[in-house]
Steps between C-alpha positions, in 0.01 A plus 500: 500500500301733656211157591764350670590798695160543632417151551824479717384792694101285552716204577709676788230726656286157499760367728504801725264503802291768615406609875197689322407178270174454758311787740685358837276629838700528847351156703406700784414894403315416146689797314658493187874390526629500203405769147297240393292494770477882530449601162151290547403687851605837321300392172196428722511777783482770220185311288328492840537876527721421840834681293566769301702477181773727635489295866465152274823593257735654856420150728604323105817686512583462809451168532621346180666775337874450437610539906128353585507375821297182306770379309669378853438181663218578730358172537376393839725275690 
């Protein structure tokens, strides 16, 4: 019973599609639009030393925390 359950739940969330399935770039600025995106520029602003841990985790929560500004449609028109 329980097999079925969570193949039903794989089979439905398959189905589902995701804004954040691929990092998605604004055509004409470059930046990240979507958490994707940004979790990559965060991930590599803080190896390079650009970031601090505490600056990397606010911009994360900010921008794809629960009310993330990220999580909108901000694609370039």
């Amino acid at each position: 019973m329980k097999a079925i359950m969570y193949l039903s739940v794989v089979l439905l969330m398959a189905g589902c599609t995701d804004d954040n399935s691929e990092a998605v770039y604004g055509k004409k600025s470059g930046l990240p639009v979507n958490c994707r995106a940004y979790v990559q520029v965060v991930i590599d602003s803080y190896r390079a030393r650009i970031h601090s841990a505490e600056d990397s985790f606010a911009g994360l929560e900010r921008n794809c925390g629960i009310n993330g500004a990220a999580w909108k449609d901000n694609r370039e028109k």
